[in-house]
N, C-alpha and C positions, 0 to 999 in steps of 0.2 A: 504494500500500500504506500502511496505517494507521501512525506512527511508534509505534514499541515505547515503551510509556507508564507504569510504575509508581511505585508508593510501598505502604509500612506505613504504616497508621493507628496511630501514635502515640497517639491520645487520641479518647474520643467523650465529650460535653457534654452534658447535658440541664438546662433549670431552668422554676420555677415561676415565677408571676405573684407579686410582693411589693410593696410601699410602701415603695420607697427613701429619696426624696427627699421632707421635707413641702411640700407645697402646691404638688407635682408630679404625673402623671400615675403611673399604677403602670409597674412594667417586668420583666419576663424575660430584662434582659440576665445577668444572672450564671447561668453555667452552671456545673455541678458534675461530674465524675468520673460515667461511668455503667458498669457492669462486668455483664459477662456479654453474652449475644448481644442487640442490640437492636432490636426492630422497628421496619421503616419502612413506613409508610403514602403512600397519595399526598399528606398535607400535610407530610412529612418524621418522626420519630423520634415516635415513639406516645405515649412519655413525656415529650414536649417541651412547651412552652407560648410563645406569643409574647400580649402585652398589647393591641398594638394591630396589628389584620390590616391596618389599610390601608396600613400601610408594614412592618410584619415578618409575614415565616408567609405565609400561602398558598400554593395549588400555585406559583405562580412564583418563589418565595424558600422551599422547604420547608427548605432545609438548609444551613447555610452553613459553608465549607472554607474554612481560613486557615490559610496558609505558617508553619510555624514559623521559617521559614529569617527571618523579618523581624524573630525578638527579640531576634538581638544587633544590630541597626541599632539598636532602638527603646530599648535600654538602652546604645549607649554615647552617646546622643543626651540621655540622662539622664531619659525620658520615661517609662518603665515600669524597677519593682528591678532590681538584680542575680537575678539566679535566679528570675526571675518565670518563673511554669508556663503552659502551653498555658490557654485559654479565659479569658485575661487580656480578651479584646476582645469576650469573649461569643460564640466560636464554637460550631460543634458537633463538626465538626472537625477534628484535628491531625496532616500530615504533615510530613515534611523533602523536599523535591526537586523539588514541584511548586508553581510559583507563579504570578503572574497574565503573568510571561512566558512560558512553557514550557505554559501552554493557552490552548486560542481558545472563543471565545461559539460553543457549538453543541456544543461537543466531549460527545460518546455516553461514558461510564465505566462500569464493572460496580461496585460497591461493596458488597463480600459477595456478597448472593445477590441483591442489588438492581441496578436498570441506572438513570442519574441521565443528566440531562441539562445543561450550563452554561447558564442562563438571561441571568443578567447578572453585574455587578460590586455590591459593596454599595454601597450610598448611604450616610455616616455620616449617624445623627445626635446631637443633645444628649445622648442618654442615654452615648453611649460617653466623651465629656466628664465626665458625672458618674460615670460608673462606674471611672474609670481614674485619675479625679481629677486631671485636666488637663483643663482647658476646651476648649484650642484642639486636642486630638486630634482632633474630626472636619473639618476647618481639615486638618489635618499627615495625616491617612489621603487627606483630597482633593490634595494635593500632591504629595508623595510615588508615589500611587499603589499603594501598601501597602494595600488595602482586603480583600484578600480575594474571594469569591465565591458565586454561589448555585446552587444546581441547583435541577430540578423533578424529581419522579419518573416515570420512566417505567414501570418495573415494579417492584411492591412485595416487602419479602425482609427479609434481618433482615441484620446487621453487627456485630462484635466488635473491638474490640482486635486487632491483628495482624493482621487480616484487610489483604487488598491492595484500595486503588483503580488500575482500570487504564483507560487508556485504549481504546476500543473502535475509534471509527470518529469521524471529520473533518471535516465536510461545509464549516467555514468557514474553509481555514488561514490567511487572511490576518489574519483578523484574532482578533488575541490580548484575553484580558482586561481585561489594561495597554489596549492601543491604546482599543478602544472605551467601558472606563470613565474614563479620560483624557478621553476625547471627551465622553463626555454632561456629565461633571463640571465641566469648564472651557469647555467649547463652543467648543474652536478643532480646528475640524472646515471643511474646505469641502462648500459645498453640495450637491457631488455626493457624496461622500461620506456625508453626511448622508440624502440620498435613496435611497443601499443601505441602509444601515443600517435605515431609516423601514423598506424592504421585507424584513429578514430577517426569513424564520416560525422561526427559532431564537432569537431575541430576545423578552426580556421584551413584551409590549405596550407598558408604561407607558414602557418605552424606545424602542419602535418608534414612538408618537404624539409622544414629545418630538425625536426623530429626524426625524419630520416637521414639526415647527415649524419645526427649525432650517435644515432645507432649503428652506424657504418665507424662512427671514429675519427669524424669530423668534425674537430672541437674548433677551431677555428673560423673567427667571424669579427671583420671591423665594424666597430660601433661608434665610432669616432664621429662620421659625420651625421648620425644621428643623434648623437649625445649633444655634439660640440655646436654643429651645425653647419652649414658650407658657408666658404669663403669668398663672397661674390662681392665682397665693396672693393673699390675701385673700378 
């Protein structure tokens, strides 16, 4: 039987493509307050925008869900204000009670009239650095393990404020958020291991092919220009 699973949506986030940083890449991290019912499509919220799809947005990252339960860590850590608000990390959105231990990669939710599916764990990168204005935050989200997550849609529907996400149905319960974004992110994962993971059809692809490297014994992976971010001024 499926574990009884809820939360209130605290908060839903949408934002536009802008020029943050000069002689950086544009970005859509910063999310704003979105009120009233919100439509979701299969690339996540109708009203959303992501900058660059090869690493945010698409069906496999439509929507991204982050713990509130992590901003008094993240503020008495001295990293994020005092009374810093939901969508500080550029989510979309914001519960209390559900976090990257209390679900697993694969986990089925109803969200509104929508049904979502947990794709993967977020990847940081530079831009949450520049956005949060600490550098080493996507450094301290890979450590930590305080990332957050992503869904895909499975069926499309609309979502409000107060509306519940719940848990549906399980298919993966071993493995949690935490555990398998742990894994890809630091790669201390055994081989075997590594070769379920390569095979779950609930997993991201782009996780399921680095899952297969690493089952092969391919530990090696620059993250530099995701971390640091590329060099395009001048």
């Amino acid at each position: 039987m499926t574990q009884k699973l809820s939360s209130k949506i605290d908060g839903l986030f949408v934002g536009k493509v802008a020029d943050r940083w000069p002689g950086k890449p544009p970005s859509a991290i910063q999310k704003d307050p979105a009120t009233g019912a919100q439509e979701i499509g299969v690339c996540g919220f109708v009203q959303d925008s992501q900058a660059d799809l090869e690493v945010h947005g698409g069906v496999e990252k439509a929507i991204h869900h982050y713990a509130f339960d992590h901003y008094a860590a993240w503020q008495a850590e001295g990293l994020i204000p005092d009374g810093a608000q939901p969508a500080a990390f550029g989510e979309n959105i914001s519960t209390s009670g559900l976090t990257e231990d209390t679900l697993c990669v694969g986990d089925i939710l109803s969200l509104g009239s929508a049904t979502v599916q947990i794709s993967q764990g977020r990847q940081p990168c530079w831009k949450l650095g520049r956005h949060t204005g600490q550098e080493k935050m996507p450094y301290l989200f890979q450590k930590t393990g305080r990332t957050g997550w992503y869904y895909r849609v499975l069926e499309v529907g609309s979502v409000a404020v107060g509306d519940k996400v719940s848990l549906v149905e399980r298919p993966q319960p071993n493995w949690t958020v935490r555990k398998v974004t742990q894994a890809r992110l630091t790669k201390r994962i055994t081989p075997e291991d590594a070769a379920q993971l390569a095979c779950m059809p609930e997993l991201a692809n782009g996780w399921r092919i680095a899952f297969a490297k690493m089952a092969a014994g391919q530990m090696k992976e620059d993250t530099s220009r995701r971390l640091a971010g590329p060099d395009i001024e001048g």
